[in-house]
C-alpha positions in Angstrom: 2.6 -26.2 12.8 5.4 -27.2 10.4 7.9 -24.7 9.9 10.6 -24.2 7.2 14.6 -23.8 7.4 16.8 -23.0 5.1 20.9 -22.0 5.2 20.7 -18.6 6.8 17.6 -18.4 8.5 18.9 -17.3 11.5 20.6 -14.5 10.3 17.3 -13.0 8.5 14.6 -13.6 11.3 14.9 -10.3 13.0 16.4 -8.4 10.3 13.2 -6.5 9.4 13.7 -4.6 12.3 17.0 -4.1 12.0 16.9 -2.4 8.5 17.1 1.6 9.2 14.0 4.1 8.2 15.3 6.4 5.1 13.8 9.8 3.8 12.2 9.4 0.5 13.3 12.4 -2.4 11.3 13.2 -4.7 11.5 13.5 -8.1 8.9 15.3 -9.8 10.4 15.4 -13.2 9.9 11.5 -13.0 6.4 11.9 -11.8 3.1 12.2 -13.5 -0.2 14.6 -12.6 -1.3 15.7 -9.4 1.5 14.7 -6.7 -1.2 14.5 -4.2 -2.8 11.9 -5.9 -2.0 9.7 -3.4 -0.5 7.1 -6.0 3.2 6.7 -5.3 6.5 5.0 -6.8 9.3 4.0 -5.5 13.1 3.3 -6.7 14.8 1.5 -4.3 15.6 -1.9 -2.7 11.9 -2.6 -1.7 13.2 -4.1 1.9 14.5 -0.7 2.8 11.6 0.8 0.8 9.0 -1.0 2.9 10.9 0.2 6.0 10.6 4.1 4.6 7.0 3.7 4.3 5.9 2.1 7.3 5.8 4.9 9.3 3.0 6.1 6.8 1.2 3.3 5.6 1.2 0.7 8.3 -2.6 -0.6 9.1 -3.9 1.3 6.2 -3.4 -1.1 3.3 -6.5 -3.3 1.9 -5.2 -5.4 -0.6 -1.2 -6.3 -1.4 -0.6 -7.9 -4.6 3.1 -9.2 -5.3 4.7 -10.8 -8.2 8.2 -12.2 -6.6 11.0 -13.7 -8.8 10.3 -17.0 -9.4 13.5 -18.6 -9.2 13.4 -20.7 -12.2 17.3 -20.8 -11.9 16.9 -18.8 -15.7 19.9 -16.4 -15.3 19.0 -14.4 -19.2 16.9 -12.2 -18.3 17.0 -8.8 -16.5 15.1 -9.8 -13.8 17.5 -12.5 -12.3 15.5 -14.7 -11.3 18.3 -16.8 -9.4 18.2 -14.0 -7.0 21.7 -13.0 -8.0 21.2 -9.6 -9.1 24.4 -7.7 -7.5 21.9 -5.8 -4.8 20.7 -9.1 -3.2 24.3 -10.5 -3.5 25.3 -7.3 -1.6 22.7 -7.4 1.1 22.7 -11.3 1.6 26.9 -10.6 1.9 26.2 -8.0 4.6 23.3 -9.5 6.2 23.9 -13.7 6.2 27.3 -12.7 5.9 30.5 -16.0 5.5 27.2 -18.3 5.6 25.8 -16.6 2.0 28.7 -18.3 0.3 27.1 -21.8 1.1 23.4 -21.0 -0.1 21.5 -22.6 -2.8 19.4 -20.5 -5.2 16.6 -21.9 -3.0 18.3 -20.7 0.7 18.9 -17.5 -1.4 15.4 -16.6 -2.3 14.0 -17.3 0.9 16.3 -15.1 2.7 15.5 -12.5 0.4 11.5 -13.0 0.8 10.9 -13.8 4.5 12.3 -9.8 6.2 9.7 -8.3 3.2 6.9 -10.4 4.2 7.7 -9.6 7.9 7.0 -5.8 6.7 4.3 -6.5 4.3 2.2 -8.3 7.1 2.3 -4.6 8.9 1.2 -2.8 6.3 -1.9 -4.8 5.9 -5.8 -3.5 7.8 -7.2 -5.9 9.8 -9.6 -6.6 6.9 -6.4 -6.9 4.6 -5.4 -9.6 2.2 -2.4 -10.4 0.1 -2.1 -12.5 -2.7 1.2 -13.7 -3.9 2.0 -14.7 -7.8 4.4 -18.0 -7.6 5.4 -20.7 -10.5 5.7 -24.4 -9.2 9.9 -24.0 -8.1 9.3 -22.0 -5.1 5.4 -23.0 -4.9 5.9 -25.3 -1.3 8.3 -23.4 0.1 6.6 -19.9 -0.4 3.3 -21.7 0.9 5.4 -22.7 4.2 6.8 -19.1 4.1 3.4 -17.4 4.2 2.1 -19.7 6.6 4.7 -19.0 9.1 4.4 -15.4 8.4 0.9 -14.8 8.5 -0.5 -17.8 10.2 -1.7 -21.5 8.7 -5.6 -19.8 10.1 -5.4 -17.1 7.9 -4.7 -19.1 4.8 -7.6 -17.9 2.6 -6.7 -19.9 -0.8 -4.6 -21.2 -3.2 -5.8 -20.6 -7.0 -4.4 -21.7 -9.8 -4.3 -19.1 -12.6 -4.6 -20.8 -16.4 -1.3 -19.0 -18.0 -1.4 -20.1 -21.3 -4.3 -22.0 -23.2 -2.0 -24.4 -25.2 0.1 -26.9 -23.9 4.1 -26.7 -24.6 4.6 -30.1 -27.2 8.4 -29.5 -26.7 7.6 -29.9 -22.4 10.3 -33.0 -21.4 6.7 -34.6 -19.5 4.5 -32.3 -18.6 3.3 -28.6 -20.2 3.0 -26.7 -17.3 0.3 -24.1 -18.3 -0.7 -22.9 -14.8 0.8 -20.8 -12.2 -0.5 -20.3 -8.7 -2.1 -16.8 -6.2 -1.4 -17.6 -2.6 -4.3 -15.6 -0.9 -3.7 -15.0 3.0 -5.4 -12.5 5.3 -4.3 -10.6 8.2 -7.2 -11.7 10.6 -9.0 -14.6 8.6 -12.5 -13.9 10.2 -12.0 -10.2 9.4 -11.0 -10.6 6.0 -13.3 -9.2 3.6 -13.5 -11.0 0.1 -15.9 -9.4 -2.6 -17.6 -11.0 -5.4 -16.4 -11.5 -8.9 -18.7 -9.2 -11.7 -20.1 -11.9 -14.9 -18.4 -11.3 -17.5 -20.4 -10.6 -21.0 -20.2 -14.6 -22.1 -21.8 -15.4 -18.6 -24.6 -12.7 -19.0 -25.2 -14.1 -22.7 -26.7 -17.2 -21.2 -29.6 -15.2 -19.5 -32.5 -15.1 -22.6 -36.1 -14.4 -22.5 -37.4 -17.9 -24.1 -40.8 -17.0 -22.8 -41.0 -13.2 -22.8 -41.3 -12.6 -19.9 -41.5 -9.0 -18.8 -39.1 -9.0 -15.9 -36.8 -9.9 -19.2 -33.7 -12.3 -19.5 -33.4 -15.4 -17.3 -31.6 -18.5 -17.1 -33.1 -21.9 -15.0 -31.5 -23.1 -11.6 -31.6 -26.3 -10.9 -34.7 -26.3 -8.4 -32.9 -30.0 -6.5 -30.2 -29.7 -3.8 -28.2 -32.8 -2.4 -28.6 -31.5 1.5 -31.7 -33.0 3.1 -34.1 -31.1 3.7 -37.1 -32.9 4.9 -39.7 -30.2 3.8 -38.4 -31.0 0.2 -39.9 -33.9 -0.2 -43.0 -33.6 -2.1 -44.4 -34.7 -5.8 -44.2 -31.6 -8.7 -46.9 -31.7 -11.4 -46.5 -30.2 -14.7 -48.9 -28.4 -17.1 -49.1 -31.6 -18.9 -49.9 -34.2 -16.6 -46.2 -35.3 -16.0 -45.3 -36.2 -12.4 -41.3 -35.2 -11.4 -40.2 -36.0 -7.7 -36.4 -34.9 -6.6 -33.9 -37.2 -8.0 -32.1 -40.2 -6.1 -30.4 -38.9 -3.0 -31.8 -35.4 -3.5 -34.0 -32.9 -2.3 -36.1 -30.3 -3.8 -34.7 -26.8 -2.3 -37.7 -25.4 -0.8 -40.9 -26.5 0.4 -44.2 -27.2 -1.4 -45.9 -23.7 -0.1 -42.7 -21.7 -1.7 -43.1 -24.4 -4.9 -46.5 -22.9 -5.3 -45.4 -19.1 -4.6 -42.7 -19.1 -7.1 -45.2 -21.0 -9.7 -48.3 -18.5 -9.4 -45.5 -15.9 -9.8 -44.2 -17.6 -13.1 -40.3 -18.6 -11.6 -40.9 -22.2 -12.6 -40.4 -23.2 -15.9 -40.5 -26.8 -17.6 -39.2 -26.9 -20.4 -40.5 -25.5 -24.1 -42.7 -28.1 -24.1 -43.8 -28.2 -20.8 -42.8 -32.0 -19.9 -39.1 -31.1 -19.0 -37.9 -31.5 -15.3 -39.4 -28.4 -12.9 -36.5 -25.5 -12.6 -36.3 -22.2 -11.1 -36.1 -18.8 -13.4 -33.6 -16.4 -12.2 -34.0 -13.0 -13.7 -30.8 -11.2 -14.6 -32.2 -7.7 -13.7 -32.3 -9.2 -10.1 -28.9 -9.9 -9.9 -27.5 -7.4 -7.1 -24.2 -9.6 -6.6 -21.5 -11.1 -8.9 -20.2 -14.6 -8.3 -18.5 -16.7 -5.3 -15.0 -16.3 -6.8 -13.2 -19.5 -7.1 -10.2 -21.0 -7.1 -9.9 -22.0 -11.0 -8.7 -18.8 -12.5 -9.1 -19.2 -16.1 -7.6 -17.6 -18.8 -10.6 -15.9 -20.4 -11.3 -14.1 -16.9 -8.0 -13.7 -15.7 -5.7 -13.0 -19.0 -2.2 -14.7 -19.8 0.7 -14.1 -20.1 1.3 -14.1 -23.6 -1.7 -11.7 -23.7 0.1 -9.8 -20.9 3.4 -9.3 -23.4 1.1 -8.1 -26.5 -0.4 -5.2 -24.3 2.7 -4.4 -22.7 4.3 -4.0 -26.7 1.0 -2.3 -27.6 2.0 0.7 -24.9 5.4 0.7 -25.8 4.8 0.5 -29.9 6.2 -3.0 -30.2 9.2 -2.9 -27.9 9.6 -6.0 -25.5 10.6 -3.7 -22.3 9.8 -6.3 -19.8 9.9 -10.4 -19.9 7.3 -11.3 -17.7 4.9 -9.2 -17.5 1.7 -9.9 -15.4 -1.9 -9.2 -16.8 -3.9 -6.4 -16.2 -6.8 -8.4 -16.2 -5.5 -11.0 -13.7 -4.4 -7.8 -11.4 -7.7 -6.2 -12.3 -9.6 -9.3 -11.2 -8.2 -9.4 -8.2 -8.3 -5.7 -6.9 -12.2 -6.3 -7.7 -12.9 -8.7 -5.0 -10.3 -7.6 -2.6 -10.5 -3.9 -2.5 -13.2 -1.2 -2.9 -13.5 2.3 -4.1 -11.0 4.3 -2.2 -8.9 1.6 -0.5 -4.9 1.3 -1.1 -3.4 -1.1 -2.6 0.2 -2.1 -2.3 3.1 -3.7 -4.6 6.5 -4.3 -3.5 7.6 -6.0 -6.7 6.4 -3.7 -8.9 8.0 -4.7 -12.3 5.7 -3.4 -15.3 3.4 -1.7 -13.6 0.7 -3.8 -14.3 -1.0 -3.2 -10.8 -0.8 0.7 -10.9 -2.4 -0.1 -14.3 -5.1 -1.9 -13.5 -5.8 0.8 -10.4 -6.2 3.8 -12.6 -8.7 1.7 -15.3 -10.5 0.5 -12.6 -10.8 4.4 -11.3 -11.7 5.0 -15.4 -14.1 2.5 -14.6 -15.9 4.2 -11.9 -15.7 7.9 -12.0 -18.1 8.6 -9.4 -16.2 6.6 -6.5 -13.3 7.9 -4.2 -10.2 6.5 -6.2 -8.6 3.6 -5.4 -4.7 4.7 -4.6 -1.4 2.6 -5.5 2.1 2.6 -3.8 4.5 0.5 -5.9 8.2 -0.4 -5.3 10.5 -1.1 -8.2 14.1 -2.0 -7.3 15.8 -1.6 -10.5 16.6 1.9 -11.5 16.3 1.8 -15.1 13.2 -0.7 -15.1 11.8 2.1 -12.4 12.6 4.9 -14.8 12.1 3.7 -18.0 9.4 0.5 -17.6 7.2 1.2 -14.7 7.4 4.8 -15.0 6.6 5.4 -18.2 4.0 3.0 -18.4 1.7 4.5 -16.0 2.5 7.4 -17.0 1.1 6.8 -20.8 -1.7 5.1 -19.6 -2.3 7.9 -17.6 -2.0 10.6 -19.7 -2.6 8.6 -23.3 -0.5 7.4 -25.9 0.0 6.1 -29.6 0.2 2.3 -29.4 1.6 -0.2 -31.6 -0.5 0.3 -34.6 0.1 4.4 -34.6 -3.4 4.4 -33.0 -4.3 7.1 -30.5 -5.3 5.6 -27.2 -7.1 7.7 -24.9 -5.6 8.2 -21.1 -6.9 6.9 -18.1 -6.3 9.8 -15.7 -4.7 9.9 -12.6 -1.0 10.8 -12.0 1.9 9.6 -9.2 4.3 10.4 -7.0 8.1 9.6 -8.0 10.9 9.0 -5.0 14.0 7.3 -4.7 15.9 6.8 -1.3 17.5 8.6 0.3 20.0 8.5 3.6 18.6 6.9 6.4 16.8 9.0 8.8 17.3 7.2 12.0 19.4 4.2 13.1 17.9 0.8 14.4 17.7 2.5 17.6 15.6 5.9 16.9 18.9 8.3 16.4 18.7 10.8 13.7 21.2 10.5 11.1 23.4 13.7 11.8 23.4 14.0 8.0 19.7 14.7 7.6 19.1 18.4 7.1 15.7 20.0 8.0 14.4 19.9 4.8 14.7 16.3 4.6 13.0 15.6 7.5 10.7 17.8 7.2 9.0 16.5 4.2 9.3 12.8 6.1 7.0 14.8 9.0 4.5 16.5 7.1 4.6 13.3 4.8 3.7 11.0 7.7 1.5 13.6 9.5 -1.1 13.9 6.5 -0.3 11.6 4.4 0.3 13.9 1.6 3.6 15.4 0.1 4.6 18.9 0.8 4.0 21.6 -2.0 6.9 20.8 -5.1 8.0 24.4 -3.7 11.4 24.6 -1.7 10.8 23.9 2.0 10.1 26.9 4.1 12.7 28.2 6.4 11.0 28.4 9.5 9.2 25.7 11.7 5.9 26.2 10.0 6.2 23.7 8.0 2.7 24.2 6.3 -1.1 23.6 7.1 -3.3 20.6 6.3 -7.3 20.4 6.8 -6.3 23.9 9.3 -3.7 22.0 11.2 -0.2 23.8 11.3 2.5 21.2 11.2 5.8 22.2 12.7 9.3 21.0 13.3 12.1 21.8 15.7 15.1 20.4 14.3 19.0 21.3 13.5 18.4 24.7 14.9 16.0 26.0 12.7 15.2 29.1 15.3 19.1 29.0 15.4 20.0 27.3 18.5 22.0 24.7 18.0 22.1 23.3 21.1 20.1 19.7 22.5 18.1 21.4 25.2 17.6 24.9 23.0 15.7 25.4 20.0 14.9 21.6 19.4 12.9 21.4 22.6 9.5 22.8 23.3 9.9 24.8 26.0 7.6 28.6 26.6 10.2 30.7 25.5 10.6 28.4 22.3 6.5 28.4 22.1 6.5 32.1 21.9 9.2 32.6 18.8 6.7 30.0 16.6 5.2 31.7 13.9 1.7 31.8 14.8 -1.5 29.9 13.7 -5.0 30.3 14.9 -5.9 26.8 14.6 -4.8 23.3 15.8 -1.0 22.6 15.9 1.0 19.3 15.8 4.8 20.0 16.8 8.0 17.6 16.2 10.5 18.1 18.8 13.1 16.3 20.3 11.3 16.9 23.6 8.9 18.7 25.2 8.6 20.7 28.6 5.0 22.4 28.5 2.7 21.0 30.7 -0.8 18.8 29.9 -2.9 21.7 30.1 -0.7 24.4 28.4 -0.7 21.9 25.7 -4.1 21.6 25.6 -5.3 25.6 26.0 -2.8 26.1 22.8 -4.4 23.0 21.1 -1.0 21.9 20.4 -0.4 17.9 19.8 3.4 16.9 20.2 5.1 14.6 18.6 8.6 13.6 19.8 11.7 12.9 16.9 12.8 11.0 16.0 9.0 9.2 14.9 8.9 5.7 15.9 6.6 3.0 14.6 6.5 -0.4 16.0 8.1 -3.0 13.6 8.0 -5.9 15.9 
C-alpha cells in the first residue's frame, strides 16, 4: 500500500504514546445541567486531551465526527488554519524539534493530525466509524493519512458535501462549491452504517392517484438491467397494449409474482391504462430510509452559509465563529452512524455544532436512551465563550436574533480543563497529584461517571456506584506515608477500610491478599497507577 512522508514524520510516529495521561478538573461553573449526563467538554490541547480520556473511553465510541483545520494557508482568522497557532508551534518545537524550522504548512499539518488519529482509532468500537470534514488543500494527503491509519480495507467512502448552492463568479477558474467526508471504519465488515430518514420533499412524491386504501404511493420501475432469465415474459395491459422489458433488460420478477402483485392491485399503467407496467410502493410500508450516498446535497445536508445564520441566530447576530459546520450535515450523519444511546466523539470541537445536533436529535426522540457527546476544544476562549455557551443555550433555551424566545433542547454537560499529568510515559505517578485528584481520575474511569460536585471525601471510600464501593490507597490517606504501608493492600490495611457490605474495587499500588481472600471479601484490585494500552 502507498504510504505518505512528509518533513518530520519520524519524529511524530510514536509520539502518541509518548504524550503523558493528565487528570481532568472540573469546572462546574462552566458546565450546564445534570453533570452525570454523560456529555462532556473539554479545554485543552486535544492530543493531550485524547490521551486523558483514553483510559475511559477507549472501545466505547460509535461514531467520531471531526472538522480539522483546513489549511487553506488563510492566516485572518482565529482558527489558524496554517497550523501556526502558538500551541502547535510549541509542541511541533518540542516534539519535531531543529527539523520544525524546515516544515511547510503542509509537513506542519500532518504532523499535527497523524499522533490524534493514532488516538482516535482507539477510541473507536469495533462497529465504529469516523468521518472526517476536509476542503480540497489537504484532501490527498488526509485520504493517504487515514488510509495508513486505519487501513486502505476499511475505507468506507468519500462523499462530497454541496457547501454552497451558487458558484463564486469572482473564482480565478473554478468555483469550488463542495467540500469532502472521509468515512473509515475500525473493522470494515463490522462496521455498521444506517439508513438515511426521506425528507418531507421525498415523501411529497408518494400520492394516491387512484385511491387506493393502503393510501400514498409512488411507481417503481418494474425493469432491472441484471438478467434474470425468469423475467422474460410478455405484460398485457387493461387495454389490449402488449409491453415486454426494454432492450438489454429484464423484468424484476417472474410472471407468477407479475400476476400476485396485479390481483393485489401493485401494478399500475398509467391514468390511462396504456402506459408502461410499474410497481406501486406504498408509503405506509416503508419500514427503512434510504441507501445513503455519496452526493451530499445541500438541501439534506445544509451549508455553510446556512451554518453562519444559525450560529448568529443563537448568538443574537454576533459572528462568534468563522466556519461553522451545519447542524444538519452533523445531524445527518450521527443518523446513519450512531443509534439511540451510543457516544459520539469530537476532537475538533469548534462551534459546537456536533453536541448540537446530539441534544436535538435526543429532543427528537424522547423515548430512547440518549445519545452522549465528549467534545474537545483547544482554544480557551472559543471553549468558554463559543462552544460553551452554545450548548448551553440550546440546552437550556434562549432569545435569538430576532428577540424571539426559542425553546431548550434539554440535556446538560460536563466542563474540564487539564490538569497536571498523572503519570509519566512510563506508568509513574506525578508526585504532584494529590489524592483528590486522582481520585476523581479513579472513580471517573471505574464508572464512567464524575464524582458528586461535593469535596472529595477524606478517607479511601471514595463513594459507591450501582452498590460497588470504589476505594483508593494513595499518598497516605490511612496516614502512612511509606511505599509498602498504607498504599499497599495488605490484611492489616484491609481491616482499617471503612466498611461496605457489597462488592468492592480497590486502587493500590500493590496488593498482598491472596486469590481467595480476595474473592470471599468480593474485592476486585486494581493496581496504580491505571494503564491502558496505547499501542
Amino acid at each position: 500500500m502507498p504510504t505518505l512522508n512528509w518533513i518530520g514524520k519520524d519524529a511524530v510516529v510514536n509520539h502518541h504514546r509518548e504524550v503523558p495521561y493528565r487528570l481532568l478538573r472540573d469546572v462546574p461553573e462552566l458546565g450546564c445541567g445534570d453533570p452525570g449526563s454523560g456529555n462532556l467538554l473539554v479545554e485543552g490541547d486535544n492530543l493531550h486531551a485524547l490521551k486523558a480520556l483514553l483510559p475511559y473511553y477507549a472501545g466505547q465510541v460509535k461514531c467520531i465526527f471531526i472538522d480539522p483545520p483546513y489549511n487553506t494557508g488563510n492566516e485572518g482568522w482565529v482558527y489558524n488554519d496554517a497550523v501556526n497557532s502558538p500551541l502547535i508551534q510549541k509542541w511541533l518545537g518540542e516534539t519535531v524539534g531543529k527539523e520544525a524550522e524546515d516544515l511547510s504548512r503542509h509537513d506542519k499539518w500532518l504532523c499535527m493530525m497523524y499522533p490524534r488519529l493514532q488516538l482516535l482509532k482507539q477510541f473507536l468500537r469495533e462497529d465504529g466509524l469516523i468521518f472526517v470534514a476536509i476542503g480540497t488543500d489537504e484532501l490527498g494527503h488526509l485520504c493517504l493519512l487515514l488510509d495508513e491509519t486505519f487501513g486502505r480495507d476499511n475505507r468506507i467512502a468519500i462523499a462530497a458535501w454541496e457547501t454552497s448552492y451558487t458558484a463564486n463568479q469572482t473564482a480565478k477558474h473554478i468555483s469550488e462549491t463542495t467540500d469532502y467526508i472521509l468515512i473509515y471504519g475500525r473493522n470494515f465488515n463490522s462496521a455498521t452504517v444506517g439508513k438515511v430518514g426521506r425528507t418531507e420533499d421525498q415523501l411529497a412524491k408518494f400520492k394516491n392517484l387512484d385511491g387506493d386504501k393502503r393510501g400514498p404511493w409512488k411507481p417503481e420501475n418494474l425493469s432491472a438491467g441484471k438478467f434474470y432469465a425468469a423475467g422474460q415474459f410478455q405484460i398485457t395491459g387493461p387495454t389490449g397494449k402488449q409491453f415486454t422489458p426494454p432492450t438489454g433488460r429484464y423484468w424484476r420478477c417472474n410472471e407468477a409474482q407479475f400476476n400476485a402483485w396485479l390481483a393485489d392491485g401493485r401494478i399500475t399503467f398509467g391514468k390511462d391504462g396504456n402506459g408502461r407496467p410499474m410497481l406501486k410502493k406504498f408509503r405506509e410500508e416503508i419500514t427503512r430510509g434510504l441507501t445513503p450516498s455519496t452526493w451530499w446535497n445541500h438541501a439534506e445536508f445544509g451549508t455553510a452559509k446556512e451554518a453562519s445564520l444559525d450560529l448568529k441566530n443563537i448568538f443574537q447576530g454576533e459572528a462568534a465563529f468563522p466556519t461553522p459546520k451545519p447542524v444538519k450535515l452533523v445531524e445527518r450523519i450521527l443518523q446513519i452512524a450512531s443509534s439511540a444511546g451510543d457516544l459520539i466523539l469530537d476532537s475538533f470541537m469548534g462551534s459546537g455544532a456536533t453536541a448540537h445536533a446530539v441534544l436535538k436529535l435526543n429532543a427528537d426522540q424522547p423515548d430512547q436512551p440518549p445519545r452522549r457527546f465528549i467534545g474537545i476544544e483547544m482554544e480557551p476562549a472559543i471553549a468558554k465563550d463559543v462552544t460553551a455557551e452554545r450548548i448551553r443555550r440550546v440546552a437550556t433555551g434562549y432569545t435569538n436574533a430576532k428577540g424571539e424566545a426559542v425553546s431548550g433542547l434539554g440535556g446538560g454537560f460536563r466542563y474540564c480543563r487539564l490538569d497536571a499529568p498523572l503519570f509519566s510515559a512510563v506508568g509513574v505517578i506525578n508526585p504532584d497529584v494529590r489524592f483528590a485528584q486522582l481520585a476523581r481520575h479513579v472513580y471517573f474511569t471505574e464508572t464512567g461517571e464524575p464524582l458528586p460536585r461535593e469535596r472529595v471525601p477524606n478517607t479511601p471510600l471514595v463513594g459507591v456506584y450501582n452498590g460497588t464501593g470504589v476505594y483508593l490507597l494513595f499518598n497516605g490517606i490511612l496516614g502512612d506515608k511509606s511505599r509498602d504501608g498504607g498504599n499497599v493492600l495488605t490484611r492489616a490495611i484491609l481491616a482499617r477500610l471503612p466498611p461496605h457490605s457489597g462488592p468492592k474495587v480497590i486502587y493500590a499500588y500493590g496488593c498482598l491478599l491472596g486469590e481467595d481472600r480476595l474473592r470471599a471479601e468480593q474485592i476486585t484490585f486494581r493496581q496504580t497507577p491505571y494503564e491502558i494500552t496505547t499501542s
